[in-house]
DSSP file (Angstrom, degrees, kcal/mol; ACC not computed):
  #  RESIDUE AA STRUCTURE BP1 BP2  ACC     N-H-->O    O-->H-N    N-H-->O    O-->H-N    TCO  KAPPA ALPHA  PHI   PSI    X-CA   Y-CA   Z-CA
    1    1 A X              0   0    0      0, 0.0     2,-0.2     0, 0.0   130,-0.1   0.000 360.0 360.0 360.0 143.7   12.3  -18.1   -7.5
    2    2 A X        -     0   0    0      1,-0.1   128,-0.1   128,-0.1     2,-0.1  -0.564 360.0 -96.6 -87.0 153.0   11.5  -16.0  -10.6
    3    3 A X        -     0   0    0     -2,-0.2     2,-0.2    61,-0.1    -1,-0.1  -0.438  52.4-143.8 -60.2 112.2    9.5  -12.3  -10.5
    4    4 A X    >>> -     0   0    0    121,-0.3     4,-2.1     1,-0.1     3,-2.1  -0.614  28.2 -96.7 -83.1 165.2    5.5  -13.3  -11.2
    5    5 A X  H 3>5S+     0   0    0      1,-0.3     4,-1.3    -2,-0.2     3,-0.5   0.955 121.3  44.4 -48.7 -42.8    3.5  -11.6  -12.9
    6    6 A X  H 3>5S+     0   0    0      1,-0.2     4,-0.5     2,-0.2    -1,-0.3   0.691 106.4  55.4 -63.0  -5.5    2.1  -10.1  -10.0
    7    7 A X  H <>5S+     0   0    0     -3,-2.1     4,-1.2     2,-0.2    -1,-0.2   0.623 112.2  46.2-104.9 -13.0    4.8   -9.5   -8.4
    8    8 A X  H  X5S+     0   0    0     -4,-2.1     4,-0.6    -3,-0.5    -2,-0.2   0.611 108.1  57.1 -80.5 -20.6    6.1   -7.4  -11.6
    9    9 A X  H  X<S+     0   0    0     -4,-1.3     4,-2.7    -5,-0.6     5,-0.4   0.816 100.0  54.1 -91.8 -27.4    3.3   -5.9  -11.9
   10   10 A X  H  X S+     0   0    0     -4,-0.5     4,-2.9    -5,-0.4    -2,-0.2   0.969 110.9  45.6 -71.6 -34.4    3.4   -4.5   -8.4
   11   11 A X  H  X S+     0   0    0     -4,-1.2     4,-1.3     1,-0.2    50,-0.3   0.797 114.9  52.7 -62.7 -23.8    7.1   -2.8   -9.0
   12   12 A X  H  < S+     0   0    0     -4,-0.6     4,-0.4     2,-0.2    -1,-0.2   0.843 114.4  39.5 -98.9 -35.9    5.5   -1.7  -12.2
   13   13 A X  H >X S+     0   0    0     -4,-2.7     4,-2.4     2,-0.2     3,-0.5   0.943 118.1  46.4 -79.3 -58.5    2.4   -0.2  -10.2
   14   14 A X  H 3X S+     0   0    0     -4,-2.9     4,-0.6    -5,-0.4    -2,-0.2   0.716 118.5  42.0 -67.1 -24.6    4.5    1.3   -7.2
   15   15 A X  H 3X S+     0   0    0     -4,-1.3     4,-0.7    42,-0.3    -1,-0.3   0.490 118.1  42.7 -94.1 -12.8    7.3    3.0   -9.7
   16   16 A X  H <> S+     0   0    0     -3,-0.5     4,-2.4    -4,-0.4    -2,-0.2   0.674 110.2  66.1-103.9 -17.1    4.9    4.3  -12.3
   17   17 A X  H  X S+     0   0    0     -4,-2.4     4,-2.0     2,-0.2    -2,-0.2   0.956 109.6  31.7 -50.4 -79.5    2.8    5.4   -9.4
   18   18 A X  H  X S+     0   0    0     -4,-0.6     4,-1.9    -5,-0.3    36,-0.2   0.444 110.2  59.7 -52.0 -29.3    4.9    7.6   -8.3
   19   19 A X  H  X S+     0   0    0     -4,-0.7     4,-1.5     2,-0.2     5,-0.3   0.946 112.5  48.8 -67.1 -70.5    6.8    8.9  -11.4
   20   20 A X  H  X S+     0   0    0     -4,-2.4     4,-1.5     1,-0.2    -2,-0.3   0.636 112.2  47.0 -64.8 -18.3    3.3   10.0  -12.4
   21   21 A X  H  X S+     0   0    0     -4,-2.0     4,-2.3     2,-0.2     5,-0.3   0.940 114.8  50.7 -63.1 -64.3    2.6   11.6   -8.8
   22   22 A X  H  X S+     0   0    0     -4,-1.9     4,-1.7     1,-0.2    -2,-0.2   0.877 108.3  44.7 -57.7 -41.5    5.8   13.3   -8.9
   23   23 A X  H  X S+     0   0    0     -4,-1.5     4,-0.7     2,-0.2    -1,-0.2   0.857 112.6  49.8 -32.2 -67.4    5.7   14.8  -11.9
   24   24 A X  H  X S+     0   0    0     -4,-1.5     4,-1.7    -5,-0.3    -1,-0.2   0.870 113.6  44.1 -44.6 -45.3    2.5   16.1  -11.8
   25   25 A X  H  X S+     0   0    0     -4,-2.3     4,-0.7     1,-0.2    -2,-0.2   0.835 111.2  54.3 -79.0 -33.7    2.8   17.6   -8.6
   26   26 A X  H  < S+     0   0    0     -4,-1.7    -1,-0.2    -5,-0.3    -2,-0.2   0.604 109.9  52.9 -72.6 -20.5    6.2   18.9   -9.6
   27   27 A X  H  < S+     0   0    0     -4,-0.7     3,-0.2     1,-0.1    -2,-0.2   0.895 120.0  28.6 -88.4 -49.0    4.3   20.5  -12.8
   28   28 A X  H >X>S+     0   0    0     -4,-1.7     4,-3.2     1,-0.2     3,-0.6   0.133  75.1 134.1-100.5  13.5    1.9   22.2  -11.1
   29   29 A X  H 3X5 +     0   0    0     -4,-0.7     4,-3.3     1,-0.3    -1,-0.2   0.768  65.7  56.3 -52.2 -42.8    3.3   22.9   -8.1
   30   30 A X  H 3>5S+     0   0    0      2,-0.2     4,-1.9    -3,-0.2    -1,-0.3   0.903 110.9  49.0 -39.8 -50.3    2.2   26.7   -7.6
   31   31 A X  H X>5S+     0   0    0     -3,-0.6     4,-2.8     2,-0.2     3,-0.7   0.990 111.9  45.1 -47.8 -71.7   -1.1   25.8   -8.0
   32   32 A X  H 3X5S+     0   0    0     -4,-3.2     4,-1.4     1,-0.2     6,-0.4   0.818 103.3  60.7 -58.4 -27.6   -0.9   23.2   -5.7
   33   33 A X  H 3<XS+     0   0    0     -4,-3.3     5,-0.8    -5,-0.5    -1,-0.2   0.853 118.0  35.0 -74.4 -28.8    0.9   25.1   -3.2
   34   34 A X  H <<5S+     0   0    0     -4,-1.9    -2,-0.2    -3,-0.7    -1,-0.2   0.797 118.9  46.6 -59.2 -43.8   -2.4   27.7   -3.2
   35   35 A X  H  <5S+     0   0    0     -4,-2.8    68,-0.4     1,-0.2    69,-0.3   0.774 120.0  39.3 -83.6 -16.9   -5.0   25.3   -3.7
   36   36 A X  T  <5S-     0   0    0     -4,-1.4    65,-2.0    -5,-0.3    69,-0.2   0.708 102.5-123.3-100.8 -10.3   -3.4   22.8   -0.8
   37   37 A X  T   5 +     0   0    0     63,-0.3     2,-0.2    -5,-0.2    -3,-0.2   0.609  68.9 142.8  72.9  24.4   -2.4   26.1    1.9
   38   38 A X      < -     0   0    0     -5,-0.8    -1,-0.2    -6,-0.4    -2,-0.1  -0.487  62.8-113.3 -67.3 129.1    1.4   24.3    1.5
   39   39 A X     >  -     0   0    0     -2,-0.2     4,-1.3     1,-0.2     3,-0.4  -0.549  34.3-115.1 -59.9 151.9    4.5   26.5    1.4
   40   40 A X  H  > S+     0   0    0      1,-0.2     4,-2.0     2,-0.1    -1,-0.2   0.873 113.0  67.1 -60.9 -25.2    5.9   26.0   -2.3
   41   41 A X  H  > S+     0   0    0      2,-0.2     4,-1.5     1,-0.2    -1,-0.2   0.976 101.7  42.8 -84.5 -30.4    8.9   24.5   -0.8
   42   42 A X  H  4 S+     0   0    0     -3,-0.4    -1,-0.2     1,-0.2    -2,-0.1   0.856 111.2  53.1 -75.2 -12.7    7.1   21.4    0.6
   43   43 A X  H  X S+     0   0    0     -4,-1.3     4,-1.3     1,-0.2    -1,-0.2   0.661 108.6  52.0 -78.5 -18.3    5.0   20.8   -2.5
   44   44 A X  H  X S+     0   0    0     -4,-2.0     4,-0.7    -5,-0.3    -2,-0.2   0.621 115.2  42.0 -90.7  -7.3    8.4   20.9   -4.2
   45   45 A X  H  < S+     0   0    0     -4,-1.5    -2,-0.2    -5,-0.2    -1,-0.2   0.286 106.7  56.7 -87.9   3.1    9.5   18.2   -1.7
   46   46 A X  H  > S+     0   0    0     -3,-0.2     4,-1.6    -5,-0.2    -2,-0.2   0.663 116.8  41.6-114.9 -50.1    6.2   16.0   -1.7
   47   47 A X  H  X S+     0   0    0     -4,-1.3     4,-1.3     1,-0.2   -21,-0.2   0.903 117.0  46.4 -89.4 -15.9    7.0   15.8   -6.0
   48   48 A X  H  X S+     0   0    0     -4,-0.7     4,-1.2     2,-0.2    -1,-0.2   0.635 108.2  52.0 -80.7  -9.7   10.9   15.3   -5.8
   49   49 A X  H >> S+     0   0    0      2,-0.2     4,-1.3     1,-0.2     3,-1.2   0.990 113.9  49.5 -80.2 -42.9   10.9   12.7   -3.2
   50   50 A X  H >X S+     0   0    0     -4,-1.6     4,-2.4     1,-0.3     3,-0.8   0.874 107.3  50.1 -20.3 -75.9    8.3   10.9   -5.6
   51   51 A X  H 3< S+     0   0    0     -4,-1.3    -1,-0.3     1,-0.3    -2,-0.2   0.285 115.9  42.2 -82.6  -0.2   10.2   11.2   -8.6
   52   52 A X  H << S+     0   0    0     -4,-1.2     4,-0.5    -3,-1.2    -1,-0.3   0.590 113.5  54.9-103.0  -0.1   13.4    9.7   -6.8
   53   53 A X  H X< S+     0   0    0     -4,-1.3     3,-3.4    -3,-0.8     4,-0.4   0.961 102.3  52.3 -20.1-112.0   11.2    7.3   -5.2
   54   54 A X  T 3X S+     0   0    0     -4,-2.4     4,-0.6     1,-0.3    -3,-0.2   0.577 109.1  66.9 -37.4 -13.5    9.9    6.2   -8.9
   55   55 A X  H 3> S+     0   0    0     -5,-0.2     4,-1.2     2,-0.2    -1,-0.3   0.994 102.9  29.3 -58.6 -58.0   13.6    5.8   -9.3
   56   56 A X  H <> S+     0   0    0     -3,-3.4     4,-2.1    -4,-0.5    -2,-0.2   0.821 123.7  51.7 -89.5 -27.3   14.8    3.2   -7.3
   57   57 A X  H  > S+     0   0    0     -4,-0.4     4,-1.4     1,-0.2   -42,-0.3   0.777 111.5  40.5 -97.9 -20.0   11.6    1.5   -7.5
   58   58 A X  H  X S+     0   0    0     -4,-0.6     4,-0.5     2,-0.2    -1,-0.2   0.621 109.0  63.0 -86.2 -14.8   10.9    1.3  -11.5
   59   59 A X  H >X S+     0   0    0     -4,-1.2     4,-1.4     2,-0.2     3,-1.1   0.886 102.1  47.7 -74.8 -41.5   14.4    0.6  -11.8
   60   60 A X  H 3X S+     0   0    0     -4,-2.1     4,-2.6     1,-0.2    -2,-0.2   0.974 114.6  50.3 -56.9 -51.4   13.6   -2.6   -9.8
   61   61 A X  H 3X S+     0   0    0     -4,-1.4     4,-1.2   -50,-0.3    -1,-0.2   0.474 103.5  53.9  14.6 -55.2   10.8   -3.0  -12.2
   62   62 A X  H << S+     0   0    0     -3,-1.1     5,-0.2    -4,-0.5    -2,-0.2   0.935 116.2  40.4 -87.3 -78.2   12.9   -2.5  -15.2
   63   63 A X  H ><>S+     0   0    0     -4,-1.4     5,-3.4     1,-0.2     3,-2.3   0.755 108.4  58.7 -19.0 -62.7   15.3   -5.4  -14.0
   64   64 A X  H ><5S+     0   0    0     -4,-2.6     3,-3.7    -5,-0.3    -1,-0.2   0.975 113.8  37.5 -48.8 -67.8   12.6   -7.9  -12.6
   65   65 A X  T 3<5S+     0   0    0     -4,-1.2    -1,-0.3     1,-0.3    -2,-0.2   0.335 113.8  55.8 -79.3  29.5   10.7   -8.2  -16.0
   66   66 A X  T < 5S-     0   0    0     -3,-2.3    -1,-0.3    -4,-0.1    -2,-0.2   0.323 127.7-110.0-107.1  -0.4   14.3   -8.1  -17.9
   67   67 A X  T < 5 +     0   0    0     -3,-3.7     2,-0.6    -4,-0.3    -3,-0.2   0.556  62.3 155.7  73.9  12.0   14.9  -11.2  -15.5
   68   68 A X      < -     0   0    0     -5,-3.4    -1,-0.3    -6,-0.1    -2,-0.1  -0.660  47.1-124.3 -66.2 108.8   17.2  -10.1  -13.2
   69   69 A X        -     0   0    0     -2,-0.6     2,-0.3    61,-0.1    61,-0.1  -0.348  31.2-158.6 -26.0 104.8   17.3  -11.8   -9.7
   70   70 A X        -     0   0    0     59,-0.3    61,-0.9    -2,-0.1     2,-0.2  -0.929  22.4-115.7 -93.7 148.8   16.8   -8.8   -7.2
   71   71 A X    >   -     0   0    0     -2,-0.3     3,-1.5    59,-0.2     4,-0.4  -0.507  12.4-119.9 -78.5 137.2   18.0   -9.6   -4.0
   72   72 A X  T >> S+     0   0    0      1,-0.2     4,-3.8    -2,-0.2     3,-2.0   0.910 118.0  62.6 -46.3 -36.6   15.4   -9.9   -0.6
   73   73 A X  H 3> S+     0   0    0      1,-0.3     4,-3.9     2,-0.3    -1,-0.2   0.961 103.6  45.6 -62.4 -55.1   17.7   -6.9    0.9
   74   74 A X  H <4 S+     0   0    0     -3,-1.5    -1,-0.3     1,-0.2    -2,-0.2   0.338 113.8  50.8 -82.4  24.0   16.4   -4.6   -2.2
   75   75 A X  H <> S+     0   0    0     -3,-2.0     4,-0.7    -4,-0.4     5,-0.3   0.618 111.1  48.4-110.7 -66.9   12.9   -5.8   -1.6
   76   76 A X  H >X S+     0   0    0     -4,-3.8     4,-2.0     1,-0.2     3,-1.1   0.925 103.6  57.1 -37.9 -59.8   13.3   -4.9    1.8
   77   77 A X  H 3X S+     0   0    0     -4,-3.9     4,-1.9     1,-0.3     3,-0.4   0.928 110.5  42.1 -39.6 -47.5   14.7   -1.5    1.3
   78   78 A X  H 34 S+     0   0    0      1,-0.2     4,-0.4     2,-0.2    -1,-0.3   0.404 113.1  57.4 -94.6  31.7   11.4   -0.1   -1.0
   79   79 A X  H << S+     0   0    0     -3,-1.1    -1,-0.2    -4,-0.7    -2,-0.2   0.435 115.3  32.3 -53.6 -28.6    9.1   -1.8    1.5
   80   80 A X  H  X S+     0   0    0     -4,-2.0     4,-0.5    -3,-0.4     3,-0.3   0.720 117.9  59.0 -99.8 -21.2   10.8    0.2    4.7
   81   81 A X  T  < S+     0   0    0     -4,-1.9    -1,-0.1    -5,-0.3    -3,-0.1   0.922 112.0  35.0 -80.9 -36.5   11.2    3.0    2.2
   82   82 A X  T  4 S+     0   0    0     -4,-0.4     4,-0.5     1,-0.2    -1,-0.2   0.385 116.6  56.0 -85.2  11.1    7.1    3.2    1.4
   83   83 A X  T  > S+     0   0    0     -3,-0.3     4,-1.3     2,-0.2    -1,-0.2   0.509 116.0  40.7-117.3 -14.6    6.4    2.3    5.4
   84   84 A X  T  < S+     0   0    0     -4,-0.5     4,-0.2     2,-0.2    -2,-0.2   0.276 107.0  55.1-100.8   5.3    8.6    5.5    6.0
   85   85 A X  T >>>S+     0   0    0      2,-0.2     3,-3.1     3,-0.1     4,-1.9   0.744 111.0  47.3-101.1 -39.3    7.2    7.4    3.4
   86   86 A X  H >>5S+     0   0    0     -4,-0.5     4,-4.4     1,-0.3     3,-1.4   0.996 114.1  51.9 -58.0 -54.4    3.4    6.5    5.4
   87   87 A X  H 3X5S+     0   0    0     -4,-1.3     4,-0.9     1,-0.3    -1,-0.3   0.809 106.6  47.0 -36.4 -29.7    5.2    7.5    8.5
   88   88 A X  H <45S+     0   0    0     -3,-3.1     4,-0.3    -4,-0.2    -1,-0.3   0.450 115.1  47.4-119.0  -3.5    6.4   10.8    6.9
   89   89 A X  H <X5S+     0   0    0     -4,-1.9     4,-2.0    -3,-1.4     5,-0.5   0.598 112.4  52.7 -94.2 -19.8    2.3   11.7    5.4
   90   90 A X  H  X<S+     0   0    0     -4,-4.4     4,-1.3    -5,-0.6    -2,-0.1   0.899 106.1  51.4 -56.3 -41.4    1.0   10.8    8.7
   91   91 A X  H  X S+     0   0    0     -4,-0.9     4,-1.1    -5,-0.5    -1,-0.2   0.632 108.4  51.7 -95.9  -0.8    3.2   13.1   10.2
   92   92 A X  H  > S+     0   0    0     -4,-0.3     4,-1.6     3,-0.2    -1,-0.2   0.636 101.4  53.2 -45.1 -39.1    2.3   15.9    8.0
   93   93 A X  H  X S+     0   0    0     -4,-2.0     4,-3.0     2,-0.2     5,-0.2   0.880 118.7  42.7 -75.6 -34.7   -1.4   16.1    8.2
   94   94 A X  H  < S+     0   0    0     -4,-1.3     4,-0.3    -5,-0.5    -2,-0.2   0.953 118.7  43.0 -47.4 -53.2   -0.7   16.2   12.2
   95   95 A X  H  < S+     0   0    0     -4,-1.1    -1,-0.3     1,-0.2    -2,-0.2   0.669 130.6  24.9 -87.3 -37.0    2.0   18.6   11.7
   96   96 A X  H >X S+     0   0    0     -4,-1.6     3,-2.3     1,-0.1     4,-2.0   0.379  91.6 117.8-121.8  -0.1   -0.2   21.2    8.6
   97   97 A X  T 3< S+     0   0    0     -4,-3.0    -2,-0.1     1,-0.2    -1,-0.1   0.941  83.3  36.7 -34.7 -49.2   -4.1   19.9   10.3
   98   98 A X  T 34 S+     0   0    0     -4,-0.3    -1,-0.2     1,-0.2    -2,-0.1   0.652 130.6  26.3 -80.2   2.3   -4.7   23.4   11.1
   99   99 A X  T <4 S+     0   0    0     -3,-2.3     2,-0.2     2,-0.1    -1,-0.2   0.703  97.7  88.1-121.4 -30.3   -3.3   25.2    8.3
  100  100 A X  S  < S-     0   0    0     -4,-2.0   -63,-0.3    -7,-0.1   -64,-0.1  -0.374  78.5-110.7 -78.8 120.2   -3.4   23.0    5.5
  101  101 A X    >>  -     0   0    0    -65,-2.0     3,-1.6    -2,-0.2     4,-0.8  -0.630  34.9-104.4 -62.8 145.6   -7.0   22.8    2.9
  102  102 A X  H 3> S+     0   0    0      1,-0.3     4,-2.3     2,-0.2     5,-0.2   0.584 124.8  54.6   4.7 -45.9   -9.0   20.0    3.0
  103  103 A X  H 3> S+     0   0    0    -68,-0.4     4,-1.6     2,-0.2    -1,-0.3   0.913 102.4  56.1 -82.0 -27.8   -7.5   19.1   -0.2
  104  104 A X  H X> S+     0   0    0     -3,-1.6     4,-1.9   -69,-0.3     3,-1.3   0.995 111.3  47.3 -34.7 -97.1   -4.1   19.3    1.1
  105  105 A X  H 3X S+     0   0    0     -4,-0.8     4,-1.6     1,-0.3     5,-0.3   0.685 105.1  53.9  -0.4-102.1   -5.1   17.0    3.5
  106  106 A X  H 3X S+     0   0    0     -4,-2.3     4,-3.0     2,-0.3    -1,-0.3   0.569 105.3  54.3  26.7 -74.9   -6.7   14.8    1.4
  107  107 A X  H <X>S+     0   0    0     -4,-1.6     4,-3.0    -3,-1.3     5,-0.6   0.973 115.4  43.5 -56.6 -79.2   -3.5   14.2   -1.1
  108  108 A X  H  <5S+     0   0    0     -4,-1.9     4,-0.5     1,-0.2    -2,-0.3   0.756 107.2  49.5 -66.0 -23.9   -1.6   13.4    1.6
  109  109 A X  H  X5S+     0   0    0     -4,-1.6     4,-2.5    -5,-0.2    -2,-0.2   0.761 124.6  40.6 -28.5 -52.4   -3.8   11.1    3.7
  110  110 A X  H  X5S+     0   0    0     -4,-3.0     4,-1.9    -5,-0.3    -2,-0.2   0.974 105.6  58.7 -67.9 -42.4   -4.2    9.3    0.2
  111  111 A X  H  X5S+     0   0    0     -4,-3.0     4,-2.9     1,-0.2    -1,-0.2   0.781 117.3  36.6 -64.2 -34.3   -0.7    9.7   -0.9
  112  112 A X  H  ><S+     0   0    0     -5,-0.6     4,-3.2    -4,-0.5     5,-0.2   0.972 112.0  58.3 -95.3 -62.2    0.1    7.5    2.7
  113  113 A X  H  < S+     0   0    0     -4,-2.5     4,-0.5     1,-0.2     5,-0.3   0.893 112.0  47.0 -33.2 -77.3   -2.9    5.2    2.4
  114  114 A X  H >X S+     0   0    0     -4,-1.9     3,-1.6     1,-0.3     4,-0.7   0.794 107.1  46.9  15.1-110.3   -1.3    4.4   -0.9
  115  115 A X  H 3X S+     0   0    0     -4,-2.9     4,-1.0     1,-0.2    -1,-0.3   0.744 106.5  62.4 -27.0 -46.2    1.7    3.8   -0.3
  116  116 A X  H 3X S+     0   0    0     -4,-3.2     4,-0.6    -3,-0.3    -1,-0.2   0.506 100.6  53.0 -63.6   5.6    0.8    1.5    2.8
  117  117 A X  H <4 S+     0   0    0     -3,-1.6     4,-0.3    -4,-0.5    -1,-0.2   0.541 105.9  55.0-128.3 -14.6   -0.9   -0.8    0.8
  118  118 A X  H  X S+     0   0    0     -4,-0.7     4,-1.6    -5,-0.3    -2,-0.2   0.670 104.6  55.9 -89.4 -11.0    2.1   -1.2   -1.5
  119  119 A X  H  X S+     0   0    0     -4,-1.0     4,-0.6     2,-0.2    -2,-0.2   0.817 104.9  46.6 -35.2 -65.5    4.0   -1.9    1.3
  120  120 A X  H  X S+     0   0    0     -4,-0.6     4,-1.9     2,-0.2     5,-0.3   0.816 118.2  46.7 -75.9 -26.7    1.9   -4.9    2.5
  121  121 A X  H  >>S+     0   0    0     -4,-0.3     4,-3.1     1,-0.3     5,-1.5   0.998 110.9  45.9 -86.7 -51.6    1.8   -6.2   -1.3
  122  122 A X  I  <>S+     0   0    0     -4,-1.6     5,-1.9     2,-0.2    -1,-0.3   0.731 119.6  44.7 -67.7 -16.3    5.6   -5.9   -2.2
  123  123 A X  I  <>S+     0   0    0     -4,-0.6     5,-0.7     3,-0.2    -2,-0.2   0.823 125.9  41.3 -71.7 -64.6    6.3   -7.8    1.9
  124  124 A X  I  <5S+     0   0    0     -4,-1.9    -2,-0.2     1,-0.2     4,-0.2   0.738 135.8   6.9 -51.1 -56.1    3.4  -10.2    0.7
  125  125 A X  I  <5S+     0   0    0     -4,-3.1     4,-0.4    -5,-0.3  -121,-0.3   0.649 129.0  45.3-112.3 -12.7    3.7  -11.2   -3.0
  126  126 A X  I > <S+     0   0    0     -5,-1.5     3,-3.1     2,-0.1     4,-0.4   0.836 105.6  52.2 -90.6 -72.7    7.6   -9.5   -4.1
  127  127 A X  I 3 <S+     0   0    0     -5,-1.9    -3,-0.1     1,-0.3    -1,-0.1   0.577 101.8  61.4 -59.1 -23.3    9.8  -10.3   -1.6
  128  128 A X  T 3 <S+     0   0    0     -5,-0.7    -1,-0.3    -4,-0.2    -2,-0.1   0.704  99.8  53.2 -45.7 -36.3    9.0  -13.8   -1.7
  129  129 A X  S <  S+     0   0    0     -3,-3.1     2,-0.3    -4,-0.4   -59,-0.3   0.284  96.6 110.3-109.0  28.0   10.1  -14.2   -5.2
  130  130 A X        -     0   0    0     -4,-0.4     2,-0.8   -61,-0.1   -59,-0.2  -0.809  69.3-114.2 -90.7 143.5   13.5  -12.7   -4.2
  131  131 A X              0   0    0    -61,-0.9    -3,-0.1    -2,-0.3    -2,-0.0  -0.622 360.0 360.0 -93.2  69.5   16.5  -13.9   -3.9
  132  132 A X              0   0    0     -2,-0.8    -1,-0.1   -61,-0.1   -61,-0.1   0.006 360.0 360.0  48.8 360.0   18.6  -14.1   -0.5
């Protein structure tokens, strides 16, 4: 089965998503590391993981609307990758609740929310039109 438009549009969402998250965060990061109570080194891990993230998954992206068959196995992968990623903001607000600002918080609670909800769309409407 061929990549629909929705289902192109979700790789499109979930990889451009993420470039722009990393980046950003990766620009500003000092900033953010004050404004969020983060040590700089995890705000500099919160925007690389993004931006190699926004790799593998805009590169799927790139392929699908060039017409490339992706295989269910590399559908699978950024589904378990964003269902680990939820796993790994979840366990941050536990892990920084008492130290972390609000806003801190916040970012990362959304950042997982997010993600989870690309998760459920790429099982539901991508990985269907992949191939075996």
């Amino acid at each position: 089965m061929a990549f629909d438009w929705r289902a192109r549009a979700i790789l499109w969402l979930d990889g451009g998503a993420a470039f722009l998250a990393g980046a950003t965060v990766l620009a500003v990061r000092g900033w953010l590391a004050q404004l969020y109570a983060f040590a700089p080194a995890l705000v500099f891990f919160l925007g690389a993981m993004n931006l190699l993230y926004a790799s593998y998954s805009g590169a799927l992206a790139v392929l699908a609307s060039r017409g490339v068959p992706l295989k269910r196995r590399a559908i699978d992968v950024l589904v378990i990758a964003n269902a680990g990623w939820v796993a790994v903001c979840a366990g941050l607000v536990a892990w920084l609740w008492s130290s972390a600002s609000v806003f801190g918080l916040l970012h990362v609670a959304f950042e997982g929310a997010f993600v989870g909800t690309l998760a459920l769309a790429e099982a539901r409407f991508v990985r269907p039109c992949a191939q075996r």
